[in-house]
DOLOPA-426300 format. One record per residue (C-alpha): residue number from 1; residue in three letters; x negated, y negated, z negated. Coordinates in Angstrom, 1 decimal, padded with zeros to 4 digits, m for minus. Example, Ala and Ser with C-alpha at 12.3 -4.5 7.8 and 13.67 -1.06 7.14 Angstrom:
2
+-----+-----+--------+--------+--------+
!   n ! res !      x !      y !      z !
+-----+-----+--------+--------+--------+
!   1 ! ALA ! m012.3 !  004.5 ! m007.8 !
!   2 ! SER ! m013.7 !  001.1 ! m007.1 !
+-----+-----+--------+--------+--------+
This chain:
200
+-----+-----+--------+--------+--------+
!   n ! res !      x !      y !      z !
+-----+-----+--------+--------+--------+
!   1 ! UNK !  000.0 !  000.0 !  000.0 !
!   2 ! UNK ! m001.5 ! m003.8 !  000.9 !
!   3 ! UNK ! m002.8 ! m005.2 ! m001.9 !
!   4 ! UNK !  000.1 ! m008.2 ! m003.5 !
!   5 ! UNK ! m002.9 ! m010.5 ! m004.3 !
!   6 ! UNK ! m003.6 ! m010.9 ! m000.2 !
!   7 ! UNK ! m003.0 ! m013.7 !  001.6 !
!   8 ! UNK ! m000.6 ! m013.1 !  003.5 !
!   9 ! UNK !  000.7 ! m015.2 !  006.8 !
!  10 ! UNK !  004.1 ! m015.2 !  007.4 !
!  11 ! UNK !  004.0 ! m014.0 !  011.4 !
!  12 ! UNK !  001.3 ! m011.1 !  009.9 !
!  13 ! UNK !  004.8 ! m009.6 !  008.3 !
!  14 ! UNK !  005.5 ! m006.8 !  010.9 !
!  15 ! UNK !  001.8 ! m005.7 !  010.4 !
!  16 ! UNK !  002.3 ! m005.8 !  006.6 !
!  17 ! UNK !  005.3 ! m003.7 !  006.4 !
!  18 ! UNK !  003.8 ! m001.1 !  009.4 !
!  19 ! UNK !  000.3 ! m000.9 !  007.0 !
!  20 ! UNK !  003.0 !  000.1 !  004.4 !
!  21 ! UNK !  004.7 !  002.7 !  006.0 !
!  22 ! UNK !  001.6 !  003.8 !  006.8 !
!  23 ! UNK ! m000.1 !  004.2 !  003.8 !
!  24 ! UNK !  003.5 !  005.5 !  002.2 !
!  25 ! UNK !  003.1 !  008.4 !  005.1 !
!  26 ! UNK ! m000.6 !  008.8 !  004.0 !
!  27 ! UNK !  000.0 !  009.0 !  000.6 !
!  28 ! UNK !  002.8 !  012.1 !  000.9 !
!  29 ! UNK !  000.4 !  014.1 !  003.4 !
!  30 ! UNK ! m002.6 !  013.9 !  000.7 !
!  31 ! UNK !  000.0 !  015.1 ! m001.8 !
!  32 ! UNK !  001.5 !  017.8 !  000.1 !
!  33 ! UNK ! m001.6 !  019.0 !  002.3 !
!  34 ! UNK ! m002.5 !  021.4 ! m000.1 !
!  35 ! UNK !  001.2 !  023.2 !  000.4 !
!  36 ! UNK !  001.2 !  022.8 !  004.2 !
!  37 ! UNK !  004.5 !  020.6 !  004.2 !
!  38 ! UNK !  005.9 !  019.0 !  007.0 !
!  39 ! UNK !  003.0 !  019.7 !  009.3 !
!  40 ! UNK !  004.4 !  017.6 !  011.9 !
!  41 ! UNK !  003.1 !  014.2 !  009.4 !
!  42 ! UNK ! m000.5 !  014.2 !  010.7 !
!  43 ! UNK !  000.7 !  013.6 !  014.2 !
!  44 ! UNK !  003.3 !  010.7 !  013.1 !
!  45 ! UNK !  000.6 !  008.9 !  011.0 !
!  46 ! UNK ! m001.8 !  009.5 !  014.4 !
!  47 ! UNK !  001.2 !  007.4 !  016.2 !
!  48 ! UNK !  001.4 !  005.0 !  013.5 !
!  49 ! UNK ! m002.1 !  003.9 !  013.8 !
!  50 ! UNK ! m002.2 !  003.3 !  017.2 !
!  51 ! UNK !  001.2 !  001.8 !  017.3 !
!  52 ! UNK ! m000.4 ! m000.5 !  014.4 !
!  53 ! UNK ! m003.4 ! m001.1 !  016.6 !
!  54 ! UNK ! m001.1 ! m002.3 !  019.4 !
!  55 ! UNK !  001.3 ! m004.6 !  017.0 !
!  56 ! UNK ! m002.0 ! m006.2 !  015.8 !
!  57 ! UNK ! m003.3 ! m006.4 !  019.3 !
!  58 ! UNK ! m000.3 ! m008.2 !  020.7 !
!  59 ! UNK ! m000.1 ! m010.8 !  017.2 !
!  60 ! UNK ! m003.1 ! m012.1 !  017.5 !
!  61 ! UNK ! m003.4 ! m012.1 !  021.3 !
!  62 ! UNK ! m000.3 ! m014.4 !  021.0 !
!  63 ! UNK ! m000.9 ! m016.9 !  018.3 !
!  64 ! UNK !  000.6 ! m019.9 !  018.6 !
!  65 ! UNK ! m002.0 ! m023.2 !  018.0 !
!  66 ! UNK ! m001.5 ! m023.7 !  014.2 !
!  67 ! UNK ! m001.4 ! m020.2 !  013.7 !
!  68 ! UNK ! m004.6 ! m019.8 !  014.8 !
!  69 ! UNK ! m005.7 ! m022.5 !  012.6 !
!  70 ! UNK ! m004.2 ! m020.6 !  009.5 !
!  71 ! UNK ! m006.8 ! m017.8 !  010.9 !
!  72 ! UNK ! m009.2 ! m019.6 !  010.7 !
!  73 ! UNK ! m008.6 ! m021.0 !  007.4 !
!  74 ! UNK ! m007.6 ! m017.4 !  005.9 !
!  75 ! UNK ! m008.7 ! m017.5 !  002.2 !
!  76 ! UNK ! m009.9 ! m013.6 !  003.0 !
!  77 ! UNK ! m011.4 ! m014.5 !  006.2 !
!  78 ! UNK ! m015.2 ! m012.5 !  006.6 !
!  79 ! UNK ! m017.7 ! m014.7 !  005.3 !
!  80 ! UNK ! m021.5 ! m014.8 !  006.5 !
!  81 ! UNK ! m022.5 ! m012.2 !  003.1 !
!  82 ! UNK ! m020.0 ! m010.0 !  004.4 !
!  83 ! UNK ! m021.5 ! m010.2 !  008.1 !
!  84 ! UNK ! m024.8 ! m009.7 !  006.8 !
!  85 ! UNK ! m024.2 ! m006.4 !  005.0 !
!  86 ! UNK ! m022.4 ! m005.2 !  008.1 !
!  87 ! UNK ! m024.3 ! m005.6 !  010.7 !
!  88 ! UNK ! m027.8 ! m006.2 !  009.4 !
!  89 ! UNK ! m030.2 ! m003.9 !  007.3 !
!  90 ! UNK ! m033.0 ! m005.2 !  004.8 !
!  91 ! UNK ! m031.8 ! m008.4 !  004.5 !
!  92 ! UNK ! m034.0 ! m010.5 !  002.3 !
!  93 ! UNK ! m032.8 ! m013.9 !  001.4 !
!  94 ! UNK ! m035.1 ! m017.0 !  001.7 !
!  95 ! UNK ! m034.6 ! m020.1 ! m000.5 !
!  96 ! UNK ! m035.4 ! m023.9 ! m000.5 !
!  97 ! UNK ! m036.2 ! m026.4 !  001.3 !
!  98 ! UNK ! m039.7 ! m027.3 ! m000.1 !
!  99 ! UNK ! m038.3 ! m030.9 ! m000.7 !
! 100 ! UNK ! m035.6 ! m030.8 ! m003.1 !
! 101 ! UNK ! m034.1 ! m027.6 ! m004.0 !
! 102 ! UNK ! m031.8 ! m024.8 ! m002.7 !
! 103 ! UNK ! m028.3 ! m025.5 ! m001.2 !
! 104 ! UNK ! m026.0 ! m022.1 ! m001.8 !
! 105 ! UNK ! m023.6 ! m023.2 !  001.2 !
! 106 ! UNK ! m026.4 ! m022.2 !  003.2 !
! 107 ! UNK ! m027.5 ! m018.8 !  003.5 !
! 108 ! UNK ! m031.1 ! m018.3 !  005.2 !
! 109 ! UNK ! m032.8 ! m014.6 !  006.0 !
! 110 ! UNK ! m034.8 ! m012.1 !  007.6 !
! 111 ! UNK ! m033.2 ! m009.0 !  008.7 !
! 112 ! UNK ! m033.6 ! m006.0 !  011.0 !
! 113 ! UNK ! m030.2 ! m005.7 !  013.7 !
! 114 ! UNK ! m030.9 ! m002.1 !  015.6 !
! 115 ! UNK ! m035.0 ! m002.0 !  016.1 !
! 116 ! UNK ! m035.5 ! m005.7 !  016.1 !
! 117 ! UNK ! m035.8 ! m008.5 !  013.5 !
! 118 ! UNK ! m034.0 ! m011.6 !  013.1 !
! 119 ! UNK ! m033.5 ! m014.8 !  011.2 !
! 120 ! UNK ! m029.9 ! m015.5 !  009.6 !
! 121 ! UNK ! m028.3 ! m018.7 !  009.4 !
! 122 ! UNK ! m024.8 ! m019.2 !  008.0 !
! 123 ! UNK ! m022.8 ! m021.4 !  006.2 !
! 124 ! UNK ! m021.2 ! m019.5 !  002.6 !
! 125 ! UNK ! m018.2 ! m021.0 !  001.0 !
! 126 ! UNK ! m017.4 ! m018.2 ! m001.7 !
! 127 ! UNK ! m014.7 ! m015.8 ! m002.3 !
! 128 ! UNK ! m013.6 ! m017.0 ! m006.0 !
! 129 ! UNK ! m013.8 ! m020.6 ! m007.9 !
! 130 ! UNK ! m017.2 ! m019.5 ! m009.4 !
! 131 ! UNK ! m019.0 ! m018.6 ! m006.1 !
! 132 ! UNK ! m016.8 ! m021.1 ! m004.4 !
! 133 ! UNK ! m017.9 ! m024.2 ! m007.0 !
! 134 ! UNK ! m021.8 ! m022.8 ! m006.7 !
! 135 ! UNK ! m021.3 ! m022.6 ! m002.6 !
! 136 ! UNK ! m019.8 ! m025.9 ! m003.2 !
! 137 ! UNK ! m017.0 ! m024.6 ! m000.8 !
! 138 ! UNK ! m019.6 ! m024.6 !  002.0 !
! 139 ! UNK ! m020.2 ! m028.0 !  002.7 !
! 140 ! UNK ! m023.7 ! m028.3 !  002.8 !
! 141 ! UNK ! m025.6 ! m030.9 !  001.4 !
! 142 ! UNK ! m029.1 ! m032.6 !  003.0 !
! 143 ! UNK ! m031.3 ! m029.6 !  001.1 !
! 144 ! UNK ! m029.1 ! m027.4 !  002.8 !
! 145 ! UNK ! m029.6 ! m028.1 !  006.6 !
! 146 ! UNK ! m033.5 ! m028.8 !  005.8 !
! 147 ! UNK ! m033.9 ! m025.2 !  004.8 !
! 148 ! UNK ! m031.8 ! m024.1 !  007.8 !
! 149 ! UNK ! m033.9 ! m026.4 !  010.0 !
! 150 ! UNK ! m037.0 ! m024.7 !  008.5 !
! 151 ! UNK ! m036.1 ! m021.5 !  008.8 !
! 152 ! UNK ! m034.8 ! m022.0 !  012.6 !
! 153 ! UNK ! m038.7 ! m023.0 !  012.8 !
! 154 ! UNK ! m040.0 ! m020.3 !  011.3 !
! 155 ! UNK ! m038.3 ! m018.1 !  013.5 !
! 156 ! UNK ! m039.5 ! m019.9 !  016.7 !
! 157 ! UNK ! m043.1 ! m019.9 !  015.3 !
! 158 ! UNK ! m043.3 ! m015.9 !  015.1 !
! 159 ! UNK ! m040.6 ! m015.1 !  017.7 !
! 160 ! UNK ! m037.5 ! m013.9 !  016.4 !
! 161 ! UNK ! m033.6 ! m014.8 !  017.7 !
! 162 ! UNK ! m031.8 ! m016.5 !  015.5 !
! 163 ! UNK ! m028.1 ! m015.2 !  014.2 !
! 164 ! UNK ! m026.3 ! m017.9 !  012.9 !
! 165 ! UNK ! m022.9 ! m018.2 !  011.4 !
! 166 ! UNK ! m020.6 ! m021.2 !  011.3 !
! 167 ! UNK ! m017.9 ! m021.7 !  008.8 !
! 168 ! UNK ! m017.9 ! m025.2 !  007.4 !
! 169 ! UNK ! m015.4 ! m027.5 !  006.8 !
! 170 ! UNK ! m018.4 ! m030.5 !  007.1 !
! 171 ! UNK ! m021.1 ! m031.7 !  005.4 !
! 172 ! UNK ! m020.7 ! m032.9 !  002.0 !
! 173 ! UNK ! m019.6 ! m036.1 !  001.8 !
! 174 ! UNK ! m020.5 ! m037.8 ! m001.1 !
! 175 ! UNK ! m022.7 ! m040.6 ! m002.1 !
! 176 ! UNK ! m026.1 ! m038.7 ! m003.7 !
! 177 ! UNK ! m025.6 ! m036.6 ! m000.1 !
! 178 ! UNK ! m026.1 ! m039.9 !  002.1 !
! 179 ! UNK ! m029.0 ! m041.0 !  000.1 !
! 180 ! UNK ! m030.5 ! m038.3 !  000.3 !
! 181 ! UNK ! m030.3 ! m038.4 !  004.1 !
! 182 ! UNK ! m027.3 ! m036.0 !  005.0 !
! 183 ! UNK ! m026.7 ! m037.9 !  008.3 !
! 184 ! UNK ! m030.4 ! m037.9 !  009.7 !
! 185 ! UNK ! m031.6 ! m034.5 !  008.6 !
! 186 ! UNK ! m027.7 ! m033.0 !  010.4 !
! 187 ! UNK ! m029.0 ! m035.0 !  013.6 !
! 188 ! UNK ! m032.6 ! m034.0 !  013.1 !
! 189 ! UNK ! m031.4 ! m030.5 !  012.9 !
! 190 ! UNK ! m029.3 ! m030.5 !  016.1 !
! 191 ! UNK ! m032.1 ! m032.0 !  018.0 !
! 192 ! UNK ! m034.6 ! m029.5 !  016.9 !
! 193 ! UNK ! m032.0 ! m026.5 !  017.8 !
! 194 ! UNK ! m031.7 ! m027.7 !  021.5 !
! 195 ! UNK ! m035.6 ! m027.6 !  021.8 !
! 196 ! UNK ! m036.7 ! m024.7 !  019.4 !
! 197 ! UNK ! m038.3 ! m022.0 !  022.1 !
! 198 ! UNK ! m036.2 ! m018.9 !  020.7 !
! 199 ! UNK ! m032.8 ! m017.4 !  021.7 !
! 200 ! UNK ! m030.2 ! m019.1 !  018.5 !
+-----+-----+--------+--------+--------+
């Protein structure tokens, strides 16, 4: 059964109540398995999945504009961590940005993807109030984009692609930010990207 503390959209409801039947049906072949009831279950569950598949399928191919904004905005929506221990393997995190200090709502790394290694980039906004407060609900402040900047140029300097990740609802706007040079070091950071010598 879906869990009641998701998010739910209100167009996702036909998906919802399908994932339900579903794991109802699920539920009753575990249970009877063992006795060999009602052996024609396994192929309706079969059906159910792919007819979920196709429901999903033709949802989301369908979305109207602001739906696809609430998408976007999904409060259980992947997040670059997530990403990271899907895709990659020995990720190991670098910090700072040898001028002021470390900004959480960016995340910065080397990892392998298949036989090659790569630099991360991506923004992190945090899946409760405590990660979201410490991620400071990924709006990046100046420290931030400096240690993505030197990453990006670490990773041109020894030749790796960078992987990056963007899910930010802007820069941190608030006064400390802009002394410390948030709108320079976001346009220093752009320029750099379109001339670093390494596929981003």
């Amino acid at each position: 059964m879906p869990n009641p503390s998701e998010h739910r959209l209100p167009f996702e409801a036909p998906i919802y109540e399908m994932e339900t039947r579903l794991t109802e049906m699920e539920a009753s072949y575990a249970k009877n398995r063992a006795g060999g009831e009602n052996p024609g279950l396994a192929e309706q569950i079969r059906r159910l999945r792919r007819e979920l598949a196709g429901l999903k399928r033709v949802i989301y191919a369908n979305l109207e504009p602001w739906q696809t904004v609430q998408v976007s905005r999904h409060p259980q929506r992947p997040q670059t961590r997530n990403y990271i221990d899907l895709i990659f393997d020995q990720f190991l995190e670098l910090h700072g940005d040898r001028a002021i200090g470390d900004d959480k709502a960016i995340v910065t790394g080397l990892a392998h993807l298949g036989d090659g290694k790569v630099m991360i980039v991506g923004h992190q906004k945090g899946k409760n109030l405590a990660e979201r407060t410490a991620c400071n609900f990924g709006c990046a402040h100046p420290e931030g984009y400096r240690k993505a900047l030197l990453k990006m140029r670490m990773a041109a300097k020894f030749g790796l692609p960078i992987v990056s990740f963007i899910d930010t609802p802007g820069a941190y706007p608030g006064i400390a930010a802009e002394e410390r040079g948030q709108a320079s070091v976001i346009a220093e950071s752009l320029m750099a990207m379109s001339q670093l010598d390494t596929p981003i």
